[in-house]
C-alpha positions, -999 to +999 in steps of 0.1 A: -747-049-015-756-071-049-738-053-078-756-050-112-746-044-147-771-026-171-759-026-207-780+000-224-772+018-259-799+045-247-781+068-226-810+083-210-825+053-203-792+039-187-790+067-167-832+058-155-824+023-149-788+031-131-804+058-107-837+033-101-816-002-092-789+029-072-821+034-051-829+001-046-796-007-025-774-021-056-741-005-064-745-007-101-722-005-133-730+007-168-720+001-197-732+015-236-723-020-257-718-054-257-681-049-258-680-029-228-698-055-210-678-081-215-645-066-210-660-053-176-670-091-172-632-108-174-628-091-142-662-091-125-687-111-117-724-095-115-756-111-089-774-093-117-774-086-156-795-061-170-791-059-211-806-048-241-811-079-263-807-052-293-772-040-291-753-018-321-720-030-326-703-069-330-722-082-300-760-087-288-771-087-257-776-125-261-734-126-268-731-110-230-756-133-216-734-162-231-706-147-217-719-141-180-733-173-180-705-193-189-683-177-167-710-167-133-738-190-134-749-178-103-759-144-121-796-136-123-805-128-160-831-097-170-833-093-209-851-062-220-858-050-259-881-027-280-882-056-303-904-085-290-920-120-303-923-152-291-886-162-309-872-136-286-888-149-257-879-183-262-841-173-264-843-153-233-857-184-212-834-203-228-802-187-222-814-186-184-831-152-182-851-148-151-872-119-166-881-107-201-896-067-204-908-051-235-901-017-236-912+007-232-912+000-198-924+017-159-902+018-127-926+002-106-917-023-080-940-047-097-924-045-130-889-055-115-901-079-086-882-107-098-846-090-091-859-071-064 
């Protein structure tokens, strides 16, 4: 089973996304902050990342990307954010990610195909 960890300051929306990826055969972990992510990462290491690029608190989504990647490179990358642009973009391909979704969003198969 490929373990995923969705960091998601929207609780309702966490709760979406875990009970979607739950249904798609992952065993998945949430977390609220970027601080919660990476403590959960010194001890484990993802097959997939699922974070809000917009984080509140000392650390982006772009901090736990730098974190997961420098410790797992193996991890597959999604980056997802209300707040888009092309600089955005740019960063998420950059830092590896293997998808980039605007919110808001839809739980089709289609929208998720790359992890899926």
């Amino acid at each position: 089973m490929r373990q995923m960890l969705i960091v998601e300051d929207e609780p309702d929306l966490r709760e979406c996304l875990k009970d979607f990826f739950s249904a798609k055969g992952f065993s998945v972990v949430s977390v609220s902050s970027g601080e919660e992510a990476v403590e959960w990462l010194g001890a484990h290491a993802p097959d997939v990342l699922l974070v809000d690029i917009v984080m509140p608190g000392r650390l982006s989504g772009l901090d736990v990307v730098q974190c997961a990647k420098g410790r797992y490179p193996a991890t597959q990358i999604i980056m997802v954010t209300g707040q888009g642009g092309t600089e955005v973009q740019t960063l998420a391909r950059q830092y590896g990610a293997i998808a980039y979704i605007m919110k808001p969003f839809d739980f089709s198969d289609a929208t998720w195909a790359p992890v899926l």
